[in-house]
C-alpha positions in Angstrom: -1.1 -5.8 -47.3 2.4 -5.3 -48.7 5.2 -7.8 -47.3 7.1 -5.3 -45.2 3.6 -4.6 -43.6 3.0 -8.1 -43.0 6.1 -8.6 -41.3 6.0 -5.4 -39.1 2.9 -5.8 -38.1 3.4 -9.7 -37.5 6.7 -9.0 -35.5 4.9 -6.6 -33.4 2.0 -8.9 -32.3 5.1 -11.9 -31.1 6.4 -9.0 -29.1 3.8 -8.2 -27.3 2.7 -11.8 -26.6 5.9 -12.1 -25.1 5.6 -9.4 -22.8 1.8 -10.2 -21.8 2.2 -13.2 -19.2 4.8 -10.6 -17.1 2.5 -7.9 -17.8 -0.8 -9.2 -17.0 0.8 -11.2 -13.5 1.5 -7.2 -12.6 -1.8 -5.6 -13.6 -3.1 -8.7 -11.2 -1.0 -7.6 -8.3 -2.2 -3.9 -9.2 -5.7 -4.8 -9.3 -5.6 -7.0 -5.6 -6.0 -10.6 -7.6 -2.5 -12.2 -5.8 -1.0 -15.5 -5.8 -2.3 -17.0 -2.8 -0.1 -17.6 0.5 1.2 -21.3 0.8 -1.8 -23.8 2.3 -1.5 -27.4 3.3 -2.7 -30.0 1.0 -5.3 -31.1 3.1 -6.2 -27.6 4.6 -10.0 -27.3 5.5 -12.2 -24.8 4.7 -11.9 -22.5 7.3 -8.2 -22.5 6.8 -9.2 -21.8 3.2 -11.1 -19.0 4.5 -8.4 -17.3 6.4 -6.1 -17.0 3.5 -8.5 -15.3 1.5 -8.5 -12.8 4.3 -4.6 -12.6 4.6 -4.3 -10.5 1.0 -3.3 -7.4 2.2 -2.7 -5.5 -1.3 -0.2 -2.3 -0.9 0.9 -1.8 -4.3 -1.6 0.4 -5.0 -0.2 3.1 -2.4 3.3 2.5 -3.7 2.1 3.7 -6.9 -0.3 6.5 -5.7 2.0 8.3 -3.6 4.4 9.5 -7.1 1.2 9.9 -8.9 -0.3 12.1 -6.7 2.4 14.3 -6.5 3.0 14.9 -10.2 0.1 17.0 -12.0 1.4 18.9 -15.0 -0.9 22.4 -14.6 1.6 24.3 -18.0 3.3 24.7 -20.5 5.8 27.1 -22.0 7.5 27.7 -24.8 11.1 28.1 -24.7 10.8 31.4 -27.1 9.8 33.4 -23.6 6.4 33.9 -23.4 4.4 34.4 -21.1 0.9 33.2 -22.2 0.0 29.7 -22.7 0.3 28.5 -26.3 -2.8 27.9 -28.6 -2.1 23.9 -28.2 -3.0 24.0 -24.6 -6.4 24.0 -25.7 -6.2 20.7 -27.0 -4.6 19.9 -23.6 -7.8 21.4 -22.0 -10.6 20.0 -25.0 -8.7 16.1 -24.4 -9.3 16.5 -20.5 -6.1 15.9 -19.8 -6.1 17.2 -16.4 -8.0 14.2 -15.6 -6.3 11.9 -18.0 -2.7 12.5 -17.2 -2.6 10.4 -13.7 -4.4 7.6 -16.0 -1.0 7.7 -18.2 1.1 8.0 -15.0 -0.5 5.0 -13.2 0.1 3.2 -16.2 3.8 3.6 -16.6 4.5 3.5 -13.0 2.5 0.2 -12.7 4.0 -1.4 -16.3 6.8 0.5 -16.7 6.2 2.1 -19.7 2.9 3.3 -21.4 2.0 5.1 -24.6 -0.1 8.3 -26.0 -0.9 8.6 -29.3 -1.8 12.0 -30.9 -3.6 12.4 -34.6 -5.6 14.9 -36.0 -9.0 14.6 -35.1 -11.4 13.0 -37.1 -14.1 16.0 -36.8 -11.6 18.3 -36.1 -8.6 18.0 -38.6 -6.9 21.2 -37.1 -7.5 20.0 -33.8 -5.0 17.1 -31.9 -6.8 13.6 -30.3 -5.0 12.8 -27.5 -5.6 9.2 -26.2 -3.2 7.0 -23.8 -2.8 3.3 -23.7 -1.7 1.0 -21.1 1.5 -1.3 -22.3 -0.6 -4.5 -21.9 -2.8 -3.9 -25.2 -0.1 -1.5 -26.4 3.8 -1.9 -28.1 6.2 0.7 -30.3 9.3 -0.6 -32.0 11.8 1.8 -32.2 15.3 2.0 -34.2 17.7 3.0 -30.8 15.1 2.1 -27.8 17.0 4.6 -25.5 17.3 7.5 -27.6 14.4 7.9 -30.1 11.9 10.1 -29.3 9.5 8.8 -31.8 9.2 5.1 -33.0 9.3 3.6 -36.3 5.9 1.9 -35.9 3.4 1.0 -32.7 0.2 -1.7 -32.4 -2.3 -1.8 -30.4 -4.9 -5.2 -30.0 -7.6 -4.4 -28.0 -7.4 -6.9 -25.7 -4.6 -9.5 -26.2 -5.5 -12.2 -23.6 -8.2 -13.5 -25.5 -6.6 -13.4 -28.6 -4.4 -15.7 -27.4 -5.6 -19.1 -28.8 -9.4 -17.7 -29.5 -11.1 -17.8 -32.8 -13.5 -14.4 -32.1 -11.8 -11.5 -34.2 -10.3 -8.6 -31.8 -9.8 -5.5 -33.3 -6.8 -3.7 -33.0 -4.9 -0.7 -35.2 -0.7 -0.6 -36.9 0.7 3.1 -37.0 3.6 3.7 -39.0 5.5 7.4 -39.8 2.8 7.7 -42.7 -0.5 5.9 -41.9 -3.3 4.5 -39.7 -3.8 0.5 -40.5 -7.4 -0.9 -38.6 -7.0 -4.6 -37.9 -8.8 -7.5 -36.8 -7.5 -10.5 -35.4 -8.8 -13.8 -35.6 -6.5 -17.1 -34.9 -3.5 -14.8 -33.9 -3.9 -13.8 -37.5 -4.0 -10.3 -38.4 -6.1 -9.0 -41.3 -6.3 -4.9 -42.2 -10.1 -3.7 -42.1 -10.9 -0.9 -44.5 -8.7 1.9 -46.3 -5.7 2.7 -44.3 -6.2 6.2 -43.1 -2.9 9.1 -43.7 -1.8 10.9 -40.6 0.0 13.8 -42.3 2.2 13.3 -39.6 6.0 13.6 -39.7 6.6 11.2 -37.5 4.9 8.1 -35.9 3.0 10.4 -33.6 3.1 8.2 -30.7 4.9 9.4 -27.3 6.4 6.7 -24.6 6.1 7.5 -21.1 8.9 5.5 -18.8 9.9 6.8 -15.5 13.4 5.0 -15.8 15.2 4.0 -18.7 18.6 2.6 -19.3 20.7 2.3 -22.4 19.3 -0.4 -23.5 16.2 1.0 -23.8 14.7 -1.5 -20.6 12.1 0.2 -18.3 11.4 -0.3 -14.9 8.3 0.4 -13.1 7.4 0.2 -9.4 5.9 -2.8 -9.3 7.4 -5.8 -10.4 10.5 -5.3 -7.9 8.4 -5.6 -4.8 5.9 -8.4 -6.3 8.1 -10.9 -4.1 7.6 -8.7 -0.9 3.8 -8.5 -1.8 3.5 -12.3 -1.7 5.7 -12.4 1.8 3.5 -10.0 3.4 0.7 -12.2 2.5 1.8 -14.7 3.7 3.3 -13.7 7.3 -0.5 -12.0 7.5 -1.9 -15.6 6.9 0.7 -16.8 9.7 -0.9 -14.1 12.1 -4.5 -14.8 11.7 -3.8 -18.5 11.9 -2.6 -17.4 15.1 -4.6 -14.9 16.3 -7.6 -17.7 15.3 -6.4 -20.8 17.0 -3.8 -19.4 20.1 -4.2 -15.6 20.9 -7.5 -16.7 23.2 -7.4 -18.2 26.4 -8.4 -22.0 26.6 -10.0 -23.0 29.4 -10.0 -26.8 30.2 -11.6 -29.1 32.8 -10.9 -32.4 33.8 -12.9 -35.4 35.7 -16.3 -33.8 35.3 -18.9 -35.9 35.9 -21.1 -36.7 32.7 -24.5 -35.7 32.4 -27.4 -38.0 30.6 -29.0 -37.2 28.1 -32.9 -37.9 28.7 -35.6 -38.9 26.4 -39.3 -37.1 26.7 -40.4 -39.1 29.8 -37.2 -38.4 31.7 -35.0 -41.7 31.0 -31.7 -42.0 30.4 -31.2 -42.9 26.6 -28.3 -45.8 25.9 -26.8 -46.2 22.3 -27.4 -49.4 20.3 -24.2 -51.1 22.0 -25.9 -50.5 25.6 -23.1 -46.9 26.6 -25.0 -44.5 28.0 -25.8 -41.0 26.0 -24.5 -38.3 27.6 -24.2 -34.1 26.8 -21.1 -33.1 25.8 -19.8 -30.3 28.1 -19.9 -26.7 25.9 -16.8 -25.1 27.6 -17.2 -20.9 26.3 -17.1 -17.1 28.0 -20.8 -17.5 28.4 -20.6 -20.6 30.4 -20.1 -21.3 34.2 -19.1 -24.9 34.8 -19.4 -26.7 37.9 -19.0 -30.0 39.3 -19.9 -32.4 42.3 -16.8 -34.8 42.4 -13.9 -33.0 44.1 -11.2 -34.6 41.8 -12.7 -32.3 39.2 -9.7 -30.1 38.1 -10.6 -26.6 36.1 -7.9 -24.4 34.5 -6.7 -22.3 31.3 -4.2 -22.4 29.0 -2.6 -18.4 28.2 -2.9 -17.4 24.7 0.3 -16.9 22.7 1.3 -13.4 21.4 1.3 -12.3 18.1 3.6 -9.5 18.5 6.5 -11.0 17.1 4.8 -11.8 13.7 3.1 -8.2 13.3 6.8 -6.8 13.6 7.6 -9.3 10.7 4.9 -7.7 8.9 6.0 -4.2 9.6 9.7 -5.1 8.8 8.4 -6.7 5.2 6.6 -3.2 4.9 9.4 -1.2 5.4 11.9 -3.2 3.0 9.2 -2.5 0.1 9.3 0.9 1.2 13.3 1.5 1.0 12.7 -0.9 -2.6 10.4 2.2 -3.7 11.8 5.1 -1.7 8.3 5.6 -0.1 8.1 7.3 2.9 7.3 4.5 5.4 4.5 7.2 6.5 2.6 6.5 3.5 2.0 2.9 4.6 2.5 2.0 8.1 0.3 5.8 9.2 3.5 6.4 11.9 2.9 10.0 12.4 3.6 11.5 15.4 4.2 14.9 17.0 6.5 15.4 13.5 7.1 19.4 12.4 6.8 20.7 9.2 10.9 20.5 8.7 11.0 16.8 10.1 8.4 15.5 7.8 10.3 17.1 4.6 13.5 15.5 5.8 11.7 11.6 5.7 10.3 12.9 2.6 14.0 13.9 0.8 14.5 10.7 -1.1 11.1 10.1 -2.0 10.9 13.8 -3.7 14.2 12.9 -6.0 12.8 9.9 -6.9 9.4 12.1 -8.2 11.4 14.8 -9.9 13.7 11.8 -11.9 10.0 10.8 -12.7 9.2 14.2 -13.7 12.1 15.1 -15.7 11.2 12.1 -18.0 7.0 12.6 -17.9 8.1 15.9 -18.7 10.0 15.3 -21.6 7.0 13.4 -23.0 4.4 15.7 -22.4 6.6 18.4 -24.0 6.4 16.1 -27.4 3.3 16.0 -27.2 2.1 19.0 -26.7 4.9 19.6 -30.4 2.6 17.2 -31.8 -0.6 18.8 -31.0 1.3 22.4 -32.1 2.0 20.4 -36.1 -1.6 19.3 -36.1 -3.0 23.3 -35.6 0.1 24.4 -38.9 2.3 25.9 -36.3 5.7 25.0 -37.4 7.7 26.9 -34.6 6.1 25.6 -32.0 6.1 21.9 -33.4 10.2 22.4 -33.9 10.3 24.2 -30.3 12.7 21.9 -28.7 13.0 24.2 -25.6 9.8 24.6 -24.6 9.2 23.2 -21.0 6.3 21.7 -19.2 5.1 23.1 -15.2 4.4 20.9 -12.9 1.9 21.9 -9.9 4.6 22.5 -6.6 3.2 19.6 -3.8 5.4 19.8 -1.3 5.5 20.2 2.3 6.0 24.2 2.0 3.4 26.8 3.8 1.7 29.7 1.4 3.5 31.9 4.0 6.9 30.3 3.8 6.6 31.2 0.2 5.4 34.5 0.3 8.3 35.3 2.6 10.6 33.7 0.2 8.9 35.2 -2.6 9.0 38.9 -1.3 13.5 38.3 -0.9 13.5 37.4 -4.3 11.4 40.0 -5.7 13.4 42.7 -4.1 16.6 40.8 -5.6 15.5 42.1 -9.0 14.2 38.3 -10.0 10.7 39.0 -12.3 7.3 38.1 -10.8 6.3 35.7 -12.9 8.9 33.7 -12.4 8.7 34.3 -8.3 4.4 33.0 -9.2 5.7 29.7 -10.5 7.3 29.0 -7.1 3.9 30.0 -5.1 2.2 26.6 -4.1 -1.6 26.8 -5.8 -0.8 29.1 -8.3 -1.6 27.4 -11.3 -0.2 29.3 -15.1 -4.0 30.7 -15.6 -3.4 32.1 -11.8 0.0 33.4 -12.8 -1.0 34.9 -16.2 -3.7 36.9 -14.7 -1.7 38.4 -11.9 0.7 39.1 -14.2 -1.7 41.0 -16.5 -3.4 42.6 -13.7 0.1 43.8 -12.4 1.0 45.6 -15.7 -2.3 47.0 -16.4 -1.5 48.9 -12.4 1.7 50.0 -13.9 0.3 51.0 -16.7 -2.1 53.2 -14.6 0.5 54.5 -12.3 2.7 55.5 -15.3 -0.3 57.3 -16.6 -1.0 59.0 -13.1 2.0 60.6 -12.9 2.4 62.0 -16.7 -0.7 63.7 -15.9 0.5 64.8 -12.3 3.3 66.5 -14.0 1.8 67.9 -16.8 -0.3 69.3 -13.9 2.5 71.0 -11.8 4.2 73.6 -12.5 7.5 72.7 -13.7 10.2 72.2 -10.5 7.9 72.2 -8.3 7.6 69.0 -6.6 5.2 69.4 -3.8 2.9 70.6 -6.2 3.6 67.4 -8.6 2.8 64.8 -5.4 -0.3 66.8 -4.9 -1.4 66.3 -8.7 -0.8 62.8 -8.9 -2.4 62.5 -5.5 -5.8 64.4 -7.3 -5.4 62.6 -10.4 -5.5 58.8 -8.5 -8.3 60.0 -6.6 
């Protein structure tokens, strides 16, 4: 490989070992493996035991609550039609319905993840659409906040191992021109094979970040609430420590009279020193104890309430919540007796925060979906700059509170299709059959009454709304 290669490719391996120990200590949290709650030095195993117990892992609802309200169902052009374009079918053939939530997950977990999209290798006409999580995957680009495209991306299959191991990983460079297999071996990379041209006018690979700021920095939903995570842990460990050793009863008794413990022929059996053996008293629910010596006292200590500490838990839960703008519904279950209006109201910030996410996913998905457009030798749509993506409506709205609101806005002159995109449900396959089955209707009904009044004699109205009558029937 040439020099500037080397160095590209070189630069972009440092960069994303720098990123991997922050990166792999969130895919952790994300995957339930958690730094574990403070212990005592000399903690026994049963303490041990309870702190394994006391991992109570919520990220993964913080980050499934966005991502299952954002599922892109179409896309349209910005030149006004009404169909779906020809490069939906590589949206369909990549099963991207599925895939997409894998690309959102990723982003809002990491921050930031990455699609790539190349002509097929079977297929040249055809896009292949794959997504990569920002652990394995990195994309230098000139201004980090503005480019839509980056100058050149790597990918390493699995980085942690690389790291220090002497078994080659393989891996792949993209640039604006070509595809560069690697293998790496010592943190050395080495190109396998003939570097492959994209035909590409770009570096065809497509960022997904639900926040950016100038400086190009992205934010996901995890990392901010990682120190929350460990506090709930370990105010969980502080409960079952108590719920274990204080939240029962004790029940105590004092001057009982020992009892002997005999051998086979009934004697009393005497330790080496000449003390007598005796059964220790078992002191449990099960167990009545009595005693012949009146001095005998019997009693119970109360069990403490853990009351206190499961409000810390639920205070710790709500923080993380307000951190993410989740509805504190989604984690601590509180629903009561609330109407359709009051749930959309505790649900107001958290649906900003998923159209910000939107507005961005959006914008990626619309590139591309201009990528897969170049692949198939469609120029117009590749340089389509307007064209828009739909996103499936999840909100809190009935089918019949739409259809009311639907029916107003029809009779204000606004076109059906754009009333259909508003319908929950109504996907754009939904809405581009209605919308053919509604003009074919009109197309009928214009029909009907040429012939009604090609039937009537002319002025004669009755006898026109009697021939169109015939002539539908």
């Amino acid at each position: 490989m040439d020099d500037t290669l080397k160095k590209r490719i070189e630069a972009a391996y440092v960069n994303l070992r720098g990123d991997n120990e922050r990166l792999t200590r969130i895919d952790r949290y994300c995957r339930g493996r958690h730094a574990a709650p403070f212990l005592p030095r000399k903690a026994n195993p049963e303490f041990r035991d309870l702190a394994k117990r006391s991992i109570n892992n919520l990220i993964p609802l913080i980050v499934d609550a966005p991502v299952n309200s954002m599922t892109v169902e179409g896309y349209v052009r910005g030149e006004g039609s009404r169909s779906l374009p020809p490069e939906w079918d590589d949206w369909t053939r990549n099963r991207l319905d599925e895939r997409q939530s894998h690309v959102h997950r990723a982003a809002l977990e990491a921050g930031h993840s990455f699609v790539t999209v190349l002509p097929d290798r079977q297929a040249p006409q055809k896009a292949s659409v794959r997504g990569y999580h920002a652990l394995d995957f990195m994309a230098h680009y000139r201004e980090p906040a503005y480019d839509e495209y980056p100058l050149y991306a790597l990918f390493v299959e699995n980085i942690s191992p690389v790291i220090g191991s002497e078994e080659p990983v393989k891996g792949f460079f993209i640039d604006g021109t070509h595809v560069y297999d690697l293998e790496f071996k010592n943190d050395a990379p080495r190109v396998v094979g003939v570097p492959r041209a994209h035909g590409m006018p770009v570096c065809p690979v497509v960022r997904f970040a639900p926040q950016l700021d100038l400086k190009g920095r992205s934010t996901g939903l995890v990392e901010p609430v990682l120190p929350t995570q460990d506090r709930i842990n370990q105010q969980q460990l502080n409960q079952l420590i108590a719920q274990h050793y204080t939240s029962f009863a004790i029940r105590y008794a004092t001057g009982l009279s020992p009892v002997p413990l005999l051998d086979e022929n009934g004697n009393e059996q005497y330790t080496d020193d000449g003390h007598l053996k005796v059964i220790p008293p078992v002191i449990d629910p099960a167990t009545m104890l009595i005693s012949a010596d009146p001095a005998t006292k019997f009693g119970s200590l109360d069990g403490a309430s853990t009351k206190d500490m499961q409000d810390s838990i639920e205070q710790a839960i709500r923080h993380m919540c307000m951190v993410t703008q989740t509805p504190p519904t989604y984690l601590l279950g509180q629903m009561a007796n609330l109407s359709a209006d009051a749930l959309a109201a505790s649900e107001q910030a958290f649906m900003r925060r998923v159209s910000e996410i939107q507005s961005n996913f959006g914008e990626a998905w619309a590139s591309v979906m201009r990528l897969c457009a170049f692949i198939r030798g469609d120029q117009a749509g590749y340089e389509d700059t307007d064209s828009i993506v739909m996103w499936a409506d999840k909100g809190n709205r009935s089918l019949a509170q739409s259809a009311d609101a639907g029916l107003k806005l029809t009779q204000m002159g606004i076109p059906p299709e754009i009333v259909l995109r508003k319908m929950p449900g109504f996907s754009e396959t939904d809405i581009e059959e209605a919308i053919k089955l509604m003009e074919e209707r009109q197309e009928e009904q214009q029909l009907v009454n040429k012939l009604a009044t090609a039937m009537s004699p002319k002025g004669d109205t009755n006898a026109a709304g009697n021939a169109a009558a015939k002539a539908a029937a």
